[in-house]
C-alpha positions in Angstrom: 82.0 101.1 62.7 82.9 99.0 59.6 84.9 95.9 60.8 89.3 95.6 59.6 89.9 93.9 57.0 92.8 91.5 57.1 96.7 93.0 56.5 96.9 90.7 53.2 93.1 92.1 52.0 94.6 95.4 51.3 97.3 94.0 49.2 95.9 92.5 46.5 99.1 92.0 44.4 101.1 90.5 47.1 101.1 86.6 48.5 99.2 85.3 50.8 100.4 84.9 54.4 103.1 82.0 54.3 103.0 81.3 51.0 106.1 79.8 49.1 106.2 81.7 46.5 110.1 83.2 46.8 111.1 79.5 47.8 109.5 78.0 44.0 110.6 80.9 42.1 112.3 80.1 39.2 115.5 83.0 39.4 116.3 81.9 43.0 116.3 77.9 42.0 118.9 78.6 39.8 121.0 80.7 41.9 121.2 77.9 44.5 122.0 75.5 41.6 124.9 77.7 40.5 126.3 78.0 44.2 126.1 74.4 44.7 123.1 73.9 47.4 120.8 71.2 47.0 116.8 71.7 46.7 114.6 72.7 50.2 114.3 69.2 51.8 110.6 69.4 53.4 110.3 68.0 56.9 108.4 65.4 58.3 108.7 62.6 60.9 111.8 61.5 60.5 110.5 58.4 62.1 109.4 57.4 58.8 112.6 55.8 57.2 111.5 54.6 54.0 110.7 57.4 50.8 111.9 59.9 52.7 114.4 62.4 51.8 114.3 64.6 55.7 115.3 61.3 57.2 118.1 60.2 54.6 119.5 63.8 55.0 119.8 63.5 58.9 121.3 60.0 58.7 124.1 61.8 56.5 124.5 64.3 59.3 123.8 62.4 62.2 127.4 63.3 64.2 127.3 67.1 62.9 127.3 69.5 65.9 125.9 72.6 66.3 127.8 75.7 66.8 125.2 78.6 66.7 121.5 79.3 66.1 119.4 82.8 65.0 116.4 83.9 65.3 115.7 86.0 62.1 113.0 88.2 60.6 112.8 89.2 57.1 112.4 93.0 56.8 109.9 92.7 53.3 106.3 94.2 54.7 103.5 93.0 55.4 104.5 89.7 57.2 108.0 89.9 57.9 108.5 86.4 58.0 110.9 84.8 60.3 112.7 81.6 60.7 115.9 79.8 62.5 119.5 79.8 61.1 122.0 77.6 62.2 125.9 77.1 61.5 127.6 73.7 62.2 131.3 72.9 63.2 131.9 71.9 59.5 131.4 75.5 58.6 127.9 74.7 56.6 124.7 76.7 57.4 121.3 76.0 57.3 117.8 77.5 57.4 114.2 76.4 58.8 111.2 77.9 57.5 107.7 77.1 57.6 105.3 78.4 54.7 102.4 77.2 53.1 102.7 74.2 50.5 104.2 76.2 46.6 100.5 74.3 44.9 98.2 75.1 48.1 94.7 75.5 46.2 93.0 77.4 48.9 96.0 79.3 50.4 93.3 81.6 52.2 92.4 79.0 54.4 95.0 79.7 56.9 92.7 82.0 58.0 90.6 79.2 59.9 91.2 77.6 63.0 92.0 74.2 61.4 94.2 75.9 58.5 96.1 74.2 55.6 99.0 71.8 55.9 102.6 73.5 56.6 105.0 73.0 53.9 108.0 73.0 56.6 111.8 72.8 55.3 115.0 73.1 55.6 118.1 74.2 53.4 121.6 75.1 53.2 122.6 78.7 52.6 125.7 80.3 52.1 126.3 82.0 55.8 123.5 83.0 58.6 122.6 86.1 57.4 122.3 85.2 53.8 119.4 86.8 51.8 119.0 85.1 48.6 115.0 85.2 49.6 114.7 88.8 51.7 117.1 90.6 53.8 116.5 89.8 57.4 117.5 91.2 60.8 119.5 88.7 63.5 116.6 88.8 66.6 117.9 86.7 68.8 121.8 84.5 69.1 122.6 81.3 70.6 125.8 79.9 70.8 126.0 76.3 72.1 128.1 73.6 74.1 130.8 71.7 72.3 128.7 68.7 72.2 125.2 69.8 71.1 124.0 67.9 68.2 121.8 68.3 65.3 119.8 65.5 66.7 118.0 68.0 68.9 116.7 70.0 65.8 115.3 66.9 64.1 113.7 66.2 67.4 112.0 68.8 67.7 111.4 69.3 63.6 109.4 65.7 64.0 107.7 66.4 67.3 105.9 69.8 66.2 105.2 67.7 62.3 103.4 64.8 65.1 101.2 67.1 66.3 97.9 67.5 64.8 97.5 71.1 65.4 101.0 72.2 65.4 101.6 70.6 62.4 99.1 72.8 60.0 99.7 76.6 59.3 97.7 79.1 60.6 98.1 82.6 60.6 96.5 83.0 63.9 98.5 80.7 66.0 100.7 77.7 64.3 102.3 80.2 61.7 106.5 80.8 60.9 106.5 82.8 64.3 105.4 79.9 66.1 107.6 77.5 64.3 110.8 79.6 64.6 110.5 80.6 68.0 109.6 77.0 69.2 112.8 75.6 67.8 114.8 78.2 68.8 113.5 77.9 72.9 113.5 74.1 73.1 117.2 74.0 70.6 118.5 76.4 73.4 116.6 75.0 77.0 117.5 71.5 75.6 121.1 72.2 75.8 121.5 72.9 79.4 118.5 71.5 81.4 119.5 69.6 84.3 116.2 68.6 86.1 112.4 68.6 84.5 109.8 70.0 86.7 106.3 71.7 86.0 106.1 73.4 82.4 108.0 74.6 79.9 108.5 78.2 81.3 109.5 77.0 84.5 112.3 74.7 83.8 115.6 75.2 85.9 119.2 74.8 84.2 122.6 73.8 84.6 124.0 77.1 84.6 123.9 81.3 83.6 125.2 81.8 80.7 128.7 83.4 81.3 128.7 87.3 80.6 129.6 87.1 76.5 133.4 88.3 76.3 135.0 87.2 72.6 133.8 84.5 70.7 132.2 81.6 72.8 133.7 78.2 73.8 132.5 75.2 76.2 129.2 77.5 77.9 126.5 78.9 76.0 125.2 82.4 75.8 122.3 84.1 74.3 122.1 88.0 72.8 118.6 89.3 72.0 117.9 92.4 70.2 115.7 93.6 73.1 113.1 95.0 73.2 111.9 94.2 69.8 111.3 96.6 67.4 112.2 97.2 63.6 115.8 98.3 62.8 116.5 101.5 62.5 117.1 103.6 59.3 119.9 105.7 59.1 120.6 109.1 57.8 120.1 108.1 54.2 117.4 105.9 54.2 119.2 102.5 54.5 118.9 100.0 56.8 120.8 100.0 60.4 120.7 96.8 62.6 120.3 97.1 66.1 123.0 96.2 68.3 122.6 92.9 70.4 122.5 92.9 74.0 123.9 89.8 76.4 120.9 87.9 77.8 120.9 85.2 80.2 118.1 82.4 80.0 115.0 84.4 81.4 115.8 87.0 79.4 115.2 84.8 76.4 112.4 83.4 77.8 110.6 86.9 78.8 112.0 88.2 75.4 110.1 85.1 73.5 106.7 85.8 75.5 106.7 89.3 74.7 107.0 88.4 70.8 104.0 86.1 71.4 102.1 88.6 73.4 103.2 91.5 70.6 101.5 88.9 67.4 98.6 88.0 69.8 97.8 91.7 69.9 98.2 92.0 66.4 96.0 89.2 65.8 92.8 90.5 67.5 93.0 93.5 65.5 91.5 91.3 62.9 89.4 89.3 65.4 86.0 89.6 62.9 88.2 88.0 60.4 90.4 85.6 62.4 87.7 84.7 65.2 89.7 84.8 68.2 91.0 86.9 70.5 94.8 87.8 71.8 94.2 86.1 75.0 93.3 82.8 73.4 95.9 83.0 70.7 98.6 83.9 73.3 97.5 80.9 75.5 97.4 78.5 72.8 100.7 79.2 71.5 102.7 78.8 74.7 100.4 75.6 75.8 101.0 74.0 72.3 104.8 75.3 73.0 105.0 73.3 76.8 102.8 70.5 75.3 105.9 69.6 72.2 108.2 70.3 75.0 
């Protein structure tokens, strides 16, 4: 039996997985100059204070506070990228991706289990569900506390850029699914933890989010598109979101594992080409996931 090739093997034509090629393009660079948005600040440890833009944007934004956060995929085949939204009290939004540095000379390399070095940023963008890069679908919602800040973002932004696995892409493990997803849980469990026992999937919390009647105020809630699948097409061929459901925090949480356990599958599909398995890849993700934690 002749062994798979990779997804991104049998399209020769299109970028590699991660690759920034929509965020270098020169058509969408002047679109954001003509709205007003400032150039994709990369992240890094915003410990660093000196020569670097990340930190010198958070220090202008150090008192913002968070309203919401989404979960989005992009609906554009064959990696249907995905990455975190967020709206602050000011009425600005933002976006987190992570990609694959615009000049990476040996963008296949995210292949191995060391991988190439994340080119992580962030960006304003005109409203959550912009799509100035790809249209996207909303997977999962969460609406915080009066007095979140962005301060947990950055934390966790430097944390995963610390570690020196985390911190490089791979398409097996460390990719924008990881990236997105991590944010989003520890943005969200960070918000209402009361005590810290055990792991990261076993944390208690203040409170259950309140059943989600009208737009939210003081508590947070959470509404998942569950369970995950693509949106549907209507009648005439165009694209029909799903309708999002009310989840409390274990919902989340089992909604987040069964993403991870969904890529892991897809990943040993290619097993001869990526050299691991869906058991390994899914443990390695949530470990990495509790170790940032």
């Amino acid at each position: 039996m002749p062994k798979p090739k990779s997804p991104f093997d049998l399209l020769p034509s299109a970028p590699p997985p991660g690759s920034s090629y929509f965020i270098s393009n020169a058509v969408i660079i002047a679109k954001r100059v003509a709205l007003g948005l400032e150039a994709p600040i990369r992240i890094n440890n915003c410990h660093r204070k000196y020569d670097n833009p990340f930190y010198d944007w958070y220090r202008r934004d150090s008192s913002a506070q968070l309203v919401c956060m989404q979960l989005r995929k992009e609906q554009k085949a064959p990696f249907f990228h995905e990455y975190v939204a967020f709206a602050l009290r000011d009425g600005r939004y933002f976006r987190i991706d992570r990609r694959q540095l615009p000049n990476e000379a040996s963008p296949m390399d995210c292949t191995s289990k060391k991988g190439v070095k994340a080119y992580d940023t962030i960006e304003e963008i005109t409203s959550l569900d912009d799509s100035m890069y790809n249209p996207s679908d909303c997977l999962a919602e969460v609406y915080f506390p009066r007095d979140t800040r962005l301060s947990l973002i950055i934390c966790i932004c430097t944390a995963i850029s610390r570690d020196s696995q985390a911190s490089a892409y791979t398409v097996q493990r460390y990719n924008c699914y990881f990236y997105a997803q991590t944010i989003l849980l520890y943005t969200a469990c960070k918000s209402a933890v009361r005590t810290r026992f055990g792991g990261l999937w076993e944390y208690s919390y203040q409170y259950d989010p309140p059943v989600y009647a009208g737009p939210p105020t003081q508590a947070s809630y959470f509404s998942i598109q569950w369970p995950w699948k693509q949106a549907s097409q209507d009648e005439n061929g165009g694209h029909q979101p799903r309708e999002m459901q009310t989840a409390n925090w274990y919902e989340l949480k089992a909604y987040l594992l069964a993403m991870i356990h969904a890529h892991s599958l897809r990943v040993e599909q290619y097993k001869f080409v990526l050299r691991c398995s869906a058991e390994e890849v899914e443990r390695d993700i949530k470990e990495k996931m509790s170790q940032i934690w």
